[in-house]
Structure formats: structure tokens, C-alpha cells
RODO-2510 file (C-alpha; in nm, 4 decimals, decimal comma):
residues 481
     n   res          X          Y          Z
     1     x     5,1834   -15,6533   -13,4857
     2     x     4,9574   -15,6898   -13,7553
     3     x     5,1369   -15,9559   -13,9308
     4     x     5,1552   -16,1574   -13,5672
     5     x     4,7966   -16,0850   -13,5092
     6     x     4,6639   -16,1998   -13,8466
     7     x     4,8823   -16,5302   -13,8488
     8     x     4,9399   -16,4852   -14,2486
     9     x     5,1553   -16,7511   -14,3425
    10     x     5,5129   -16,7173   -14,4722
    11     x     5,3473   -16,8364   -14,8211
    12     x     5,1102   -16,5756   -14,8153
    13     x     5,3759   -16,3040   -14,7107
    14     x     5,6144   -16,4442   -14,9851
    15     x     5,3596   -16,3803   -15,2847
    16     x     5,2432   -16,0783   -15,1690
    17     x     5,5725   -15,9047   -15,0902
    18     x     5,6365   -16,0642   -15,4922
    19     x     5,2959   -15,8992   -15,5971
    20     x     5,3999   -15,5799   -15,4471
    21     x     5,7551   -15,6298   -15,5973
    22     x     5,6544   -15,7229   -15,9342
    23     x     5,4567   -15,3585   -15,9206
    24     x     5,7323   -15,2241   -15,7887
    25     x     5,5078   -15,0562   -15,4996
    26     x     5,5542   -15,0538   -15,1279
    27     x     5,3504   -15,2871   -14,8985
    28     x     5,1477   -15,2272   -14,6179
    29     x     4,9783   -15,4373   -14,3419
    30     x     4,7095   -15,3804   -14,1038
    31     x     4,4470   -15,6214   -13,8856
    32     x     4,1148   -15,4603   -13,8887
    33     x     3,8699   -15,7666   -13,9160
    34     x     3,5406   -15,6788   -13,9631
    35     x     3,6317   -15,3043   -14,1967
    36     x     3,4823   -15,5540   -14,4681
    37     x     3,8236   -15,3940   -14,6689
    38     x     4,0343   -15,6160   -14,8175
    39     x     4,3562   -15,4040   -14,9595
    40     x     4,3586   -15,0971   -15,1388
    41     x     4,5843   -14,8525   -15,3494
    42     x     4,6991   -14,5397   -15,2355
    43     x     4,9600   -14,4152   -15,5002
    44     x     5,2738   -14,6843   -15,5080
    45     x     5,1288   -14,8367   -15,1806
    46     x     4,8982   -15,1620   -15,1303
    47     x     4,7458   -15,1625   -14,7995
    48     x     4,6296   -15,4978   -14,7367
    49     x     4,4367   -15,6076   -14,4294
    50     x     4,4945   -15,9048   -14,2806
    51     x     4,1682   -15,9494   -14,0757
    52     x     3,9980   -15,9409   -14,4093
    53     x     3,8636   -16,2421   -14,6144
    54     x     4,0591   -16,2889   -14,9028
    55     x     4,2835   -16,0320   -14,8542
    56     x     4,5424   -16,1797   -15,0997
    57     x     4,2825   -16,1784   -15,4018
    58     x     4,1817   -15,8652   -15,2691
    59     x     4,5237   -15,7337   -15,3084
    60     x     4,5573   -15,8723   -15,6548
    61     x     4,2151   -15,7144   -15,7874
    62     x     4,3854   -15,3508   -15,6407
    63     x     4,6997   -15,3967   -15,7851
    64     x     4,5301   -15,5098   -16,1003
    65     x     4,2993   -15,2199   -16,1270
    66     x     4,5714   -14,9892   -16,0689
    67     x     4,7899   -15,1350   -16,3304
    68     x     4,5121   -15,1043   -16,5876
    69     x     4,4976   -14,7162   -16,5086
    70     x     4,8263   -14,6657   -16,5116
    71     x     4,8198   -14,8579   -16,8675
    72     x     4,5473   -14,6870   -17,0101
    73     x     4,3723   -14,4415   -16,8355
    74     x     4,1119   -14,4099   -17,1251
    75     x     4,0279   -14,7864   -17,1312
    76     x     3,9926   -14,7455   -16,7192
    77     x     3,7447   -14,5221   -16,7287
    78     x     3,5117   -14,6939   -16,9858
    79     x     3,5436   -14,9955   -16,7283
    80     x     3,4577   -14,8017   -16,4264
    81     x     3,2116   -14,6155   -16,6047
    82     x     3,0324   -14,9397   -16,6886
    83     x     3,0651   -15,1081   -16,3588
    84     x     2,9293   -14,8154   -16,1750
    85     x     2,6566   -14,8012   -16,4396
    86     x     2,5188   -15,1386   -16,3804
    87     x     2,5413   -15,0737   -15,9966
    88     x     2,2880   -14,8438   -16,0946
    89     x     2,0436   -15,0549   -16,2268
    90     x     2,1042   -15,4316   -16,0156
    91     x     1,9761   -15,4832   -15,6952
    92     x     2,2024   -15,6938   -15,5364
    93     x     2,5566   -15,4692   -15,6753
    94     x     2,3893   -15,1119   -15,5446
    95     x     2,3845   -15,2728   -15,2162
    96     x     2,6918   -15,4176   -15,2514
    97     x     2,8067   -15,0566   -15,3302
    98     x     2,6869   -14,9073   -15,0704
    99     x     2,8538   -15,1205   -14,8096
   100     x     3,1430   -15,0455   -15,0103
   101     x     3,0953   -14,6767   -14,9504
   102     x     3,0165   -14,7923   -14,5877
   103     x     3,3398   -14,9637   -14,5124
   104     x     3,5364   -14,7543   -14,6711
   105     x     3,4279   -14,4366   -14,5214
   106     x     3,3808   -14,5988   -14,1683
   107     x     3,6166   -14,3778   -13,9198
   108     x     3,7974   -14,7357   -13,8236
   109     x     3,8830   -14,8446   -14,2403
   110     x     4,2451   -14,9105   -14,3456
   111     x     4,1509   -14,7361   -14,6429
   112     x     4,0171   -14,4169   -14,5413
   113     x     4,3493   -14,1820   -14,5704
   114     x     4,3907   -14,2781   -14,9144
   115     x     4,0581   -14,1379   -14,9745
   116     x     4,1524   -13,8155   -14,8303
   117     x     4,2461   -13,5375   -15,0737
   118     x     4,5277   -13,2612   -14,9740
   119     x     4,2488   -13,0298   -14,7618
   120     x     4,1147   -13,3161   -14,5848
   121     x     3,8269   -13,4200   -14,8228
   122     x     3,6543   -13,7270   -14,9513
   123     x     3,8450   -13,7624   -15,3094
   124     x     3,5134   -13,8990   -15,5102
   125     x     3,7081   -14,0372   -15,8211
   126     x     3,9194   -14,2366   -15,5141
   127     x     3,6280   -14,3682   -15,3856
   128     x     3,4691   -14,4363   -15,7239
   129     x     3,7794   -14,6651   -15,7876
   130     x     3,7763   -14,9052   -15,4753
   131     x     3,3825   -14,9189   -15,5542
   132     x     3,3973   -15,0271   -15,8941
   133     x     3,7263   -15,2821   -15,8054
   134     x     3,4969   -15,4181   -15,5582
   135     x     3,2165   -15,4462   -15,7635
   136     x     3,4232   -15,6392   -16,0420
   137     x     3,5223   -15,9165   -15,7959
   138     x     3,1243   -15,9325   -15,7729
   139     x     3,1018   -15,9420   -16,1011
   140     x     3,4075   -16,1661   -16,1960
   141     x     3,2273   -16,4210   -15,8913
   142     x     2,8809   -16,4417   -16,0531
   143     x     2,8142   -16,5313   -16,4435
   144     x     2,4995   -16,4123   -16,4650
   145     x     2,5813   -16,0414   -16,3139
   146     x     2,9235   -16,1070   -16,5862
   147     x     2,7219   -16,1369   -16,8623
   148     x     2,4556   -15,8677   -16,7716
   149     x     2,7071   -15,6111   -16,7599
   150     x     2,8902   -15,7475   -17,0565
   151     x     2,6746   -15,8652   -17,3212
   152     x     2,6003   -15,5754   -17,5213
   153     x     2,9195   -15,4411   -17,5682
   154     x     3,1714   -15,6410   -17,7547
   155     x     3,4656   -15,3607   -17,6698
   156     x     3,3656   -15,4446   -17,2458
   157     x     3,3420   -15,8047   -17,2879
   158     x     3,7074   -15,7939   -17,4268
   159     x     3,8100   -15,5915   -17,1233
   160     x     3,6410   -15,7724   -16,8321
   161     x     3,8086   -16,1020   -17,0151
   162     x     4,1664   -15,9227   -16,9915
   163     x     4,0845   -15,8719   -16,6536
   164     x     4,0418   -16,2175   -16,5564
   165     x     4,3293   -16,2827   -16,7134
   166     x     4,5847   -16,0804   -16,5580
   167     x     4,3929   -16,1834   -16,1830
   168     x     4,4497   -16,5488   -16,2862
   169     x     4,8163   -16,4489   -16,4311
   170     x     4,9472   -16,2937   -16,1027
   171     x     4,7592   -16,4930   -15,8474
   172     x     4,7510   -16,8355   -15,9922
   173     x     5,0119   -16,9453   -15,7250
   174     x     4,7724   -16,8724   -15,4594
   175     x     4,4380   -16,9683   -15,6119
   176     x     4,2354   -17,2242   -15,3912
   177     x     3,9987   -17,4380   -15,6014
   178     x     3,7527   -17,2447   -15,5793
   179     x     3,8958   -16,9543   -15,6849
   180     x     4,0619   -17,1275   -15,9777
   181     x     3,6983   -17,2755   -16,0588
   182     x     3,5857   -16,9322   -16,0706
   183     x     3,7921   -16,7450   -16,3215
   184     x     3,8043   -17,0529   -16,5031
   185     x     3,4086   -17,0186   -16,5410
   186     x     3,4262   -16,6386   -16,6055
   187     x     3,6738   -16,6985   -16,8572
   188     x     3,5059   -16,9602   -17,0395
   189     x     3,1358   -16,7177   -17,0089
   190     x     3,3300   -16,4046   -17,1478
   191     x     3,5400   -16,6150   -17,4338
   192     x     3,2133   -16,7891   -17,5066
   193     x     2,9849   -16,4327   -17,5416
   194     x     3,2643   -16,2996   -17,7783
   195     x     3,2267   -16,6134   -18,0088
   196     x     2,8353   -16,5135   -17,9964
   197     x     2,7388   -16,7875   -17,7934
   198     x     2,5604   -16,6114   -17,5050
   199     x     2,3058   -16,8469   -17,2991
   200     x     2,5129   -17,2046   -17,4515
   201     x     2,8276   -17,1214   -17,2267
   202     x     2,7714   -17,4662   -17,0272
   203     x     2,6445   -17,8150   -17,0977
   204     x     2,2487   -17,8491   -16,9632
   205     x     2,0253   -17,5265   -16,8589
   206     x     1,7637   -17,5346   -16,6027
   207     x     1,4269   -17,4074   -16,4643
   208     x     1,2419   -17,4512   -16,1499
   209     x     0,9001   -17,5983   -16,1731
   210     x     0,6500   -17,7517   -15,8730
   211     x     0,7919   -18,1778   -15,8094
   212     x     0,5384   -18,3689   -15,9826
   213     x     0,7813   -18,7485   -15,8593
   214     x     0,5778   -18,8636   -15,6267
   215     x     0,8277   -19,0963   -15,4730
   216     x     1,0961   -18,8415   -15,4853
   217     x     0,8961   -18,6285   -15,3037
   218     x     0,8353   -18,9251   -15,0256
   219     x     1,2257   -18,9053   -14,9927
   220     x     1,2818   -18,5985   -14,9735
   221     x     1,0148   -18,5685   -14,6860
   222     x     1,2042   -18,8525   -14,4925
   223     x     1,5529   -18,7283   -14,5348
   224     x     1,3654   -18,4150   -14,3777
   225     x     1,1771   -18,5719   -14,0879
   226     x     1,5636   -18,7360   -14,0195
   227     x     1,6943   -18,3957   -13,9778
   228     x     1,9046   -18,3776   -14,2697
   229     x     1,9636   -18,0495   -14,4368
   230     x     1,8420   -17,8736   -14,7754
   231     x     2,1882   -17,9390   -14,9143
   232     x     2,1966   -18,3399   -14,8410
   233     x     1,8152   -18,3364   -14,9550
   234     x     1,9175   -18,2203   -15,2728
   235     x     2,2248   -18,4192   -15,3417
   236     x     2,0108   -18,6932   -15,2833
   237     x     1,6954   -18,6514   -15,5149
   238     x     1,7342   -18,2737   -15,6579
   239     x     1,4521   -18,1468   -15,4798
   240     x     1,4206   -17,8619   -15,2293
   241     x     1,1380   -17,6247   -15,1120
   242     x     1,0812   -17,2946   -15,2141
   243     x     0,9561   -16,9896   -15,0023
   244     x     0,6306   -17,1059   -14,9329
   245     x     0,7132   -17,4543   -14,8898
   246     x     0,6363   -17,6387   -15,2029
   247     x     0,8447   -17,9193   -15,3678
   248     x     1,0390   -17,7677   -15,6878
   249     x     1,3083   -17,9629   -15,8894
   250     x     1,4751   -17,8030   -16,2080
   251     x     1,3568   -17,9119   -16,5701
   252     x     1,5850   -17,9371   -16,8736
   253     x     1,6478   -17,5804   -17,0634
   254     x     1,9183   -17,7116   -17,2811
   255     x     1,6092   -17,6809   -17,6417
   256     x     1,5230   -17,3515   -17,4767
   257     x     1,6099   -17,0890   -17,7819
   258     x     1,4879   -16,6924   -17,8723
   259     x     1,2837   -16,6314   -18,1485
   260     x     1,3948   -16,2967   -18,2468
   261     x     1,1406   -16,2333   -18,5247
   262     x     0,8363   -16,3527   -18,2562
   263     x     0,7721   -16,6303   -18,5550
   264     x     0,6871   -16,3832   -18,8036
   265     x     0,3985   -16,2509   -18,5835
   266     x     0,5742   -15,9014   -18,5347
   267     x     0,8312   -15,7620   -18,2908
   268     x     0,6262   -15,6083   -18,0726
   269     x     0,4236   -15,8694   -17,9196
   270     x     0,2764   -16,2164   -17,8978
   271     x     0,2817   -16,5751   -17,7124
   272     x     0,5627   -16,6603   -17,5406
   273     x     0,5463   -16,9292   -17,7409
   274     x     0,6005   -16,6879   -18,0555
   275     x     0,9157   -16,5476   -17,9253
   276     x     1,0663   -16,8395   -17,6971
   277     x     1,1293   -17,2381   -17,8277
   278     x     1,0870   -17,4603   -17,5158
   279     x     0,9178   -17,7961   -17,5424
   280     x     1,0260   -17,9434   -17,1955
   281     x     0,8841   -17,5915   -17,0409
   282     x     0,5599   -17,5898   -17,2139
   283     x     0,4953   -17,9773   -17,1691
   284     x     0,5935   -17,9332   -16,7717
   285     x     0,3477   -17,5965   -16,7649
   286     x     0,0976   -17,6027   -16,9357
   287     x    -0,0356   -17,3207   -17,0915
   288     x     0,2376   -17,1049   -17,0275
   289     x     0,3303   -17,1547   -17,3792
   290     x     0,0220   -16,8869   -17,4295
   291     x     0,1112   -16,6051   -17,1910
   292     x     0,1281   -16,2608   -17,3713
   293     x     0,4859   -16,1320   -17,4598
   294     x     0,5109   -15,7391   -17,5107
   295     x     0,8214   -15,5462   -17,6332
   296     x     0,9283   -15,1893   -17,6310
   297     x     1,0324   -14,9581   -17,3489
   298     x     1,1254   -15,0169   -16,9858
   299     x     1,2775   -14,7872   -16,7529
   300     x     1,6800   -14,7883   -16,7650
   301     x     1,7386   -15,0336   -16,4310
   302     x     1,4568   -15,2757   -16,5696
   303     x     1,5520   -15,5875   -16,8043
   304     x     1,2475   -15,7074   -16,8142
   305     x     0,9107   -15,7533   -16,5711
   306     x     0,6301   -15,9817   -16,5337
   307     x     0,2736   -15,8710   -16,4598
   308     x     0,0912   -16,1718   -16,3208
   309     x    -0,2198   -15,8997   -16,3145
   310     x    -0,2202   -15,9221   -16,6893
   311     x    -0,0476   -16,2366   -16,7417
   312     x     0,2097   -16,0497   -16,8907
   313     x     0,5691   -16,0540   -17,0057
   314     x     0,7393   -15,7387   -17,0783
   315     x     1,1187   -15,6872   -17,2332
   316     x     1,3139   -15,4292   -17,3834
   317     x     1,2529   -15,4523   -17,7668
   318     x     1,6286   -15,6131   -17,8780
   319     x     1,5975   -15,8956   -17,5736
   320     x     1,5388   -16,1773   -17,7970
   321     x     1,7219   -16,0466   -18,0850
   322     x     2,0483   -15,9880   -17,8864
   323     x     1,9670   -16,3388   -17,7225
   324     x     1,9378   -16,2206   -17,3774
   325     x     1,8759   -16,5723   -17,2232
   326     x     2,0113   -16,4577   -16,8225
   327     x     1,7146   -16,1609   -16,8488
   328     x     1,4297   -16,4248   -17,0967
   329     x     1,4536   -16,6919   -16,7935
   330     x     1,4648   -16,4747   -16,4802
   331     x     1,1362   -16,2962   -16,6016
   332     x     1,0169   -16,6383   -16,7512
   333     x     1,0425   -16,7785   -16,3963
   334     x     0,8533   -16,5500   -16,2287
   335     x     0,5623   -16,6493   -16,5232
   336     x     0,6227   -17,0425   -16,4060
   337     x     0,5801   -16,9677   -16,0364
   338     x     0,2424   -16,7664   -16,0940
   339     x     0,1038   -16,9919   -16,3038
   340     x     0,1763   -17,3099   -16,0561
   341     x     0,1647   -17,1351   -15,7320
   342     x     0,5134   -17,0997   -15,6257
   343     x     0,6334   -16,8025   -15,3907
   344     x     0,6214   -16,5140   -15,6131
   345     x     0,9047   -16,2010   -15,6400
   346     x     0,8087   -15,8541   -15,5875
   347     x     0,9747   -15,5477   -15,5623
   348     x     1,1447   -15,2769   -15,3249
   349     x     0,8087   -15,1375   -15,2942
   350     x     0,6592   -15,4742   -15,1587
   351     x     0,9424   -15,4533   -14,9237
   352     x     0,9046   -15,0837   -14,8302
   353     x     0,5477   -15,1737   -14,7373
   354     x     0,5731   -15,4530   -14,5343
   355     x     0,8698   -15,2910   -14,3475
   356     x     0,6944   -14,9529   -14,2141
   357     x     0,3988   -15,1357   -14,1323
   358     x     0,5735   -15,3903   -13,9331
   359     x     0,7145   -15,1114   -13,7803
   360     x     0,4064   -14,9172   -13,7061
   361     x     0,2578   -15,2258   -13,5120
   362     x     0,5735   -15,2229   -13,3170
   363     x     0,6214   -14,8629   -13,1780
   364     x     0,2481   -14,7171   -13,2240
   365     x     0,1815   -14,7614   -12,8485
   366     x     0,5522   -14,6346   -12,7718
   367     x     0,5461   -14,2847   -12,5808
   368     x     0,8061   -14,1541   -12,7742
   369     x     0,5868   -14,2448   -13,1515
   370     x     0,2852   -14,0920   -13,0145
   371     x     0,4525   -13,7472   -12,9063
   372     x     0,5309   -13,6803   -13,2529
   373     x     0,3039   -13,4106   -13,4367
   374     x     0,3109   -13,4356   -13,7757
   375     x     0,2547   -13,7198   -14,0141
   376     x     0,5962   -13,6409   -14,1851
   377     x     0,7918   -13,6919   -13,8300
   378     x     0,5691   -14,0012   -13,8120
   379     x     0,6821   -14,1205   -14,1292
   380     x     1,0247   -14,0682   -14,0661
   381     x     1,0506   -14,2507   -13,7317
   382     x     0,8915   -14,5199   -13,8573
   383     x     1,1111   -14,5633   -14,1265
   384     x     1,4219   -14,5466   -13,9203
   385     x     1,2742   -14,7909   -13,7097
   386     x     1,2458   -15,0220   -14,0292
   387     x     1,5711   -15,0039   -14,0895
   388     x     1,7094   -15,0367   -13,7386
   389     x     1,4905   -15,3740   -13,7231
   390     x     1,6072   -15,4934   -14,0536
   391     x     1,9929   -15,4250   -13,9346
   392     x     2,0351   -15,1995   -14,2281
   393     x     2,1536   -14,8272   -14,1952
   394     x     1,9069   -14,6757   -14,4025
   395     x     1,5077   -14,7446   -14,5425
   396     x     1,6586   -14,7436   -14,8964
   397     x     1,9068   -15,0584   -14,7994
   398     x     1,6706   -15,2022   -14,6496
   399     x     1,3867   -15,2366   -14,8847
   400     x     1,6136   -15,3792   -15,1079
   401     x     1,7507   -15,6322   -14,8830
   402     x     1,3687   -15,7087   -14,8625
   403     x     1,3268   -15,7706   -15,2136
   404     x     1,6349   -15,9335   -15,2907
   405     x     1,5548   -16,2245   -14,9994
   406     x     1,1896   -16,2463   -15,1189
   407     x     1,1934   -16,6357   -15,2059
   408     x     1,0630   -16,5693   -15,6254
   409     x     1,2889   -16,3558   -15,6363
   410     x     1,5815   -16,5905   -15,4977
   411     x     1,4417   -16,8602   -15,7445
   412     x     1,4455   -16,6434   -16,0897
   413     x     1,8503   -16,5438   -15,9511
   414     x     1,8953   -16,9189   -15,9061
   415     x     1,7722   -16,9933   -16,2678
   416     x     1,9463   -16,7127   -16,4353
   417     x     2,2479   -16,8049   -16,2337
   418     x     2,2638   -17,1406   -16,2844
   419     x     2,2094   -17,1408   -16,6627
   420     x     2,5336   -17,1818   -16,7159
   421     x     2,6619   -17,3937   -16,4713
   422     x     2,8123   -17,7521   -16,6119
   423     x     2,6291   -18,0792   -16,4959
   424     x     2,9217   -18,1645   -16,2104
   425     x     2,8429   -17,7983   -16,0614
   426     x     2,4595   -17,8674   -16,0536
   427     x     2,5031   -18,2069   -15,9215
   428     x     2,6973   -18,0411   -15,5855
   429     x     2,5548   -17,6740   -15,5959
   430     x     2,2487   -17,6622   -15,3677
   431     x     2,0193   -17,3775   -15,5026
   432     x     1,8698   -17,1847   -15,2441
   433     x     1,5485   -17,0477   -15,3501
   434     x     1,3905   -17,0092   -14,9740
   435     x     1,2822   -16,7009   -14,8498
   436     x     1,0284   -16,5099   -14,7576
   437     x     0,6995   -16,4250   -14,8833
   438     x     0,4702   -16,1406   -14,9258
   439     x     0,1604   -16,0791   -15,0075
   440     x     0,1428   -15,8193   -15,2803
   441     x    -0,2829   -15,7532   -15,2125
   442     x    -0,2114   -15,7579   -14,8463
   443     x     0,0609   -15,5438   -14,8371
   444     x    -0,0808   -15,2862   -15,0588
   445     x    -0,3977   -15,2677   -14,8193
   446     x    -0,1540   -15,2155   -14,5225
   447     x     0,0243   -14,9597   -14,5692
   448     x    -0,2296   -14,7867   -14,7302
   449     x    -0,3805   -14,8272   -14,3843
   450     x    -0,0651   -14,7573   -14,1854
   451     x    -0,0167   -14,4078   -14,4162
   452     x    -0,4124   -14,3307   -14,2893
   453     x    -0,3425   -14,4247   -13,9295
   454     x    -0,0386   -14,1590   -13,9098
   455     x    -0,2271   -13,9030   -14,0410
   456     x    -0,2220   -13,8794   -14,4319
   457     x    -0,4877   -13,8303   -14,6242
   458     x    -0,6253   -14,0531   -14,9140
   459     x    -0,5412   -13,8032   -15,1851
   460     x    -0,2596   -13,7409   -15,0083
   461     x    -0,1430   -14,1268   -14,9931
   462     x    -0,2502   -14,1588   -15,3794
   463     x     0,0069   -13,9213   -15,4437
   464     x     0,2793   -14,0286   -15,2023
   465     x     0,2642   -14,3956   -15,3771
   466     x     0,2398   -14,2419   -15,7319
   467     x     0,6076   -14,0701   -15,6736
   468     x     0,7118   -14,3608   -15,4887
   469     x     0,9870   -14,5367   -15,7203
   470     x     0,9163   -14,5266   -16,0821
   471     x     0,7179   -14,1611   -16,1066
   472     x     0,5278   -14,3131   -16,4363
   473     x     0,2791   -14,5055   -16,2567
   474     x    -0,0467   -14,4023   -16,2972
   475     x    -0,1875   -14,6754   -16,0876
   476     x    -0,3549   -14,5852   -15,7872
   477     x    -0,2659   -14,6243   -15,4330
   478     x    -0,4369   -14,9614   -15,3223
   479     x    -0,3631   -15,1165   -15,6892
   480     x     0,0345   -14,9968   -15,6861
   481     x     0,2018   -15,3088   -15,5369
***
């Protein structure tokens, strides 16, 4: 039934009953479309579901990861370790995670019995493994989350690129372009980091800055008024409007090179000028070139941060020494869009904000919100009622979907993303940097306000924000944001 109900193609049945073969393990089918599961490994079985997306890469990346545990069970671990790790501290792979959990854990998921252990339990170390295979099509997808989780460690980069390689060995039959394209380009990124060419994996690197060509802006505004898309717009004249509706086009980052010494001013701070080379930036900016650089400690899941309050760069102290280009330009982007006011980032804080007091205008004049008693129960409902708005199962998921679709934050992605994509890939690749936009000094006020309003205190609210997140910030509660 499932095979009839999923339509897979005799093709498709062929490789996979040779994958399966090959692995000498038995093969499974179901049709569950929507589990958001692909395949998975229970012992010698692949379960692959054919209402899934890519369920034959799917299958591959399984049979993969199981080979490499079988293989090496030492080598495995470091792998999973380290893909778990950086789920840890990236935005956009702890969410994928957690669907991941979601999925497979949902009552309905193909998956689920392999999970189970012999008393009935959740087996965590099974769970841990579909996780971090998931996570490491993710990663294998995206060169800059490849080279963030890579980069340090010359021992992981050698691993991930063994990876690749036995996904493009055993699935190069059934590769579409795309796919090919892609482990072609994570390849290339991990051969080109173990040669110690990290941030030069591609021809020409980019930045977003505000359109300064008049005329290109004129056509871009009539392709617009014609109804044409943000895609044709910008296969047309490479422009295309950021969160708050400005005009951006990318400038050339191909001169842009670390300083590690900071010019001989020190290693612990300076210009950005000091401790970045970038003519084309400073010429298209200017005085960014004089923005203050600091170096030294940030909290484990930071790379770097920006404080447009001070003006402010900070990075971990070995960024620029261990040529950390992906982190340099993501931070170095938030800098440009400050100084030429473009829609700015934030963080899951912003987005925490804006969410429970968008949900305390919504259900403040509800019966069942004002029959609650205490401020805690007030709390609570409102933040379920966050997340139920923002289609996310908890407040936690949902702040970060909040900061991850904030349109800065879209933008620095873009720019780390597309630093090393070739001049073909830019050409076609439309970069989406909409999205939305928050007021930092706005938000701050209201949910200080919304906290009030349900009952809390001011010292109270000072010391609800202060533990809220990073537990090191002594700011107080209306300057926190």
C-alpha cells in the first residue's frame, strides 16, 4: 500500500532496494506525509517513508551514518558529539533539532518504535543519532553552518568531508542537480578549509549596503509597479529591499582580508580598520572603517555581537587569527546596516518581547485572562498564547523563530552565506533579506509595561529581565533589549 500510495518510481525502488542491498539490511516502506521523517535505522532495517521529501537522500544519510558507527564507533561519537554541540549554540539548527525531536517522537512517526528501548522507553542515544543525521544534512546543505561547525578542528573537517563523500559515492545515481551542486559545493568548502583557505572557497565575496544607482533603482521600482517579483527584480538589476523597505545591492568583498595582529595596535582592540582590510567597504561606508573592535570573551553560543549602543564590535579573541571570515562579516553587517539605516537584527529577547506583548493586547479583555490570580499564571498564559499565535509549540521556539525572521538578521545570514557562492550562483540566487522589524527601544518599553500591567513589580521586573537569557547582564530592565 505504501509503495502504491507514494507512486515511487521503479528507479527509485531499484536504487534503494541496491542501497539496502549493498548494506546488506532489510527495507522498509511506509506513507506518512507530513511526519517531516524521511528514513531511519533501526538495527539492519531502513525505514524509509515515502510521503517524505527526499526520502531517497534521506535514506542514504541513515544508511551512511549507520555505516560510520558500525566502522568506527569512536570516530561516530566525536561527530555526533560535535553536531549536537553546535545545535547548541546556532539558532536556526536548535530549532531544526527540536522539530527533529518533534517528528520523531510524534505518536503518528515511522520512526518512533526504533526509538523504543526493551521496557518501552525513549532510547536517548537513539534519538541523539537521527538528530545529529538530520542536523548534518543541514549542515552538508548550507556552507556557512559547514564551516562554522568545522573550522576549528582539522580532525572534524576531515570527517564531515568523508561524509560527503560516501553520500555522493552511494547516491550519485540518483542525485538531481541540485543535489549534485550541493555536495559538490560542500566538498569544494571542506577540501578548501583543510588547504587553509577558509573565507577564499569561491570566486567574488559580497556585502549588502543601501543602492546608491539611481537609475537602477528607477528599474527596479518599475519592474515592481509591473508586478514582477523580488526574484525577477533581482535577476534584472541585483537589487532588492530589505526589511524596512530600502534599496540594498551587494558590494565586492573579494580584497576583504583579517588582520590578525590588529596592525600592530594590540590584540585586544582597535578600528575595524586595524583588524579588517576592506577598501570597497570603507569607500561604500564611510566611516565604518573607524568603529571600535574589542576582543576577548563571549559566552559559548556567541561568535561574535555588535553593540550599535557603543558602536561596537565584539569577537572571541582567535577570530581574526583563525580567519573566521563567515562570523567577521555576519557581525560586520549588522555594523553596515546601523550605520546606513538598514533593518537591524536583534535577538530572542527582542522576539520574546514583542511576542507576550502582542499577546497581552490580544487576550487582556478575554474572561478567561482576567480570572487568573497571580502574575505567574498571567505570565504563563500569555506565553502560551505567544506561541499558539506564532504556530510554534512552545515560547522558547518561538522567540527564536522571531529572531531568526527579523530582516538584519536574514541579511548578515545572506552575507555570511553567500560568501562563498561562485559568480553563476549569485547571478541566479535571489537573497532574501526581508523580514520583519523591531524596534529594540520600543520593545524594551513594552514589555516592561506589559510585566507592570500583569502584576509585577519594578524590582521585581529588573530581576526577571536580568535572569532572562544570558544571567551576566547587569543592564537594567528598560536598557536590556
Amino acid at each position: 500500500m505504501a509503495l502504491e500510495t507514494g507512486r515511487a518510481g521503479k528507479t527509485d525502488l531499484d536504487w534503494l532496494e541496491h542501497l539496502a542491498g549493498t548494506a546488506k539490511m532489510e527495507l522498509q516502506y511506509v506513507f506518512q506525509p507530513g511526519s517531516g521523517v524521511q528514513a531511519a535505522v533501526q538495527g539492519r532495517r531502513i525505514t524509509v517513508n515515502l510521503g517524505g521529501a527526499g526520502y531517497a537522500f534521506g535514506a542514504a544519510v541513515h544508511e551512511l551514518g549507520h555505516s560510520m558507527k558500525a566502522a568506527d564507533a569512536k570516530a561516530y561519537a566525536k561527530f555526533e558529539s560535535a553536531v549536537l554541540g553546535l545545535a547548541q549554540s546556532d539558532a536556526a539548527l536548535e530549532q531544526i533539532a527540536r522539530q527533529t525531536v518533534a517528528d520523531y517522537l510524534s505518536p503518528d512517526s515511522p520512526a518512533r518504535a526504533g526509538l523504543l528501548d526493551a521496557q518501552g522507553n525513549i532510547d536517548a542515544a537513539a534519538l541523539n543519532e537521527e538528530i545529529s543525521l538530520r542536523l548534518a544534512q543541514e549542515l552538508v546543505a548550507d556552507p556557512e553552518k559547514l564551516v562554522r561547525a568545522v573550522e576549528r578542528d582539522r580532525g572534524l573537517m576531515e570527517t564531515f568531508l568523508d561524509f560527503v563523500r560516501g553520500l555522493k559515492n552511494r547516491i550519485a545515481i540518483r542525485l538531481s542537480g541540485s543535489e549534485r551542486a550541493m555536495l559538490d559545493e560542500a566538498e569544494r568548502t571542506l577540501v578548501n578549509l583543510l588547504r587553509g583557505e577558509a573565507g577564499s572557497v569561491a570566486g567574488e565575496k559580497y556585502s549588502f549596503v543601501r543602492a546608491t544607482d539611481a537609475e537602477q533603482i528607477a528599474r527596479a521600482q518599475e519592474l515592481e509597479a509591473q508586478g514582477e517579483n523580488a526574484k525577477t527584480i533581482w535577476s534584472e538589476t541585483h537589487l532588492t529591499r530589505d526589511g524596512g523597505g530600502a534599496w540594498v545591492q551587494e558590494i565586492n568583498d573579494h580584497d576583504a582580508k583579517p588582520r590578525p595582529d590588529g596592525d600592530a595596535r594590540g590584540e585586544k582592540g582597535g578600528r575595524l580598520a586595524d583588524y579588517l582590510e576592506h577598501p570597497e567597504l570603507y569607500e561604500a561606508v564611510p566611516g565604518i572603517a573607524d568603529i571600535n573592535v574589542k576582543l576577548g570573551m563571549l559566552p559559548e553560543s556567541e561568535k561574535g555581537k555588535y553593540s550599535s549602543k557603543k558602536r561596537m564590535l565584539h569577537f572571541a579573541e582567535n577570530t581574526f587569527k583563525n580567519k573566521s571570515m563567515s562570523d567577521i562579516m555576519h557581525e560586520v553587517q549588522h555594523a553596515i546596516q546601523n550605520e546606513q539605516k538598514l533593518a537591524t537584527g536583534g535577538s530572542r529577547k527582542l522576539a520574546y518581547a514583542a511576542l507576550v506583548s502582542d499577546a497581552y493586547e490580544a487576550v487582556r479583555n478575554t474572561p478567561e485572562f482576567q480570572s487568573l490570580q497571580t502574575k505567574e499564571e498571567r505570565l504563563h498564559y500569555l506565553e502560551e498564547a505567544a506561541a499558539k499565535q506564532a504556530g510554534a509549540p512552545d515560547i522558547e521556539t518561538a522567540a527564536t523563530n522571531g529572531y531568526v525572521n527579523l530582516g538584519g538578521e536574514k541579511m548578515a545570514r545572506q552575507t555570511a552565506k553567500r560568501w562563498y557562492y561562485t559568480k553563476d550562483q549569485r547571478e541566479k540566487t535571489w537573497p532574501d533579506v526581508a523580514g520583519n522589524v523591531l524596534d529594540k527601544s520600543v520593545e524594551s518599553q513594552r514589555i516592561v509595561e506589559t510585566l507592570e500591567r500583569i502584576g509585577y513589580t519594578e524590582d521585581e521586573i529588573e530581576a526577571f529581565i536580568k535572569n532572562w537569557g544570558d544571567k551576566s547582564d547587569k543592564q537594567t530592565a528598560k536598557g536590556i533589549l
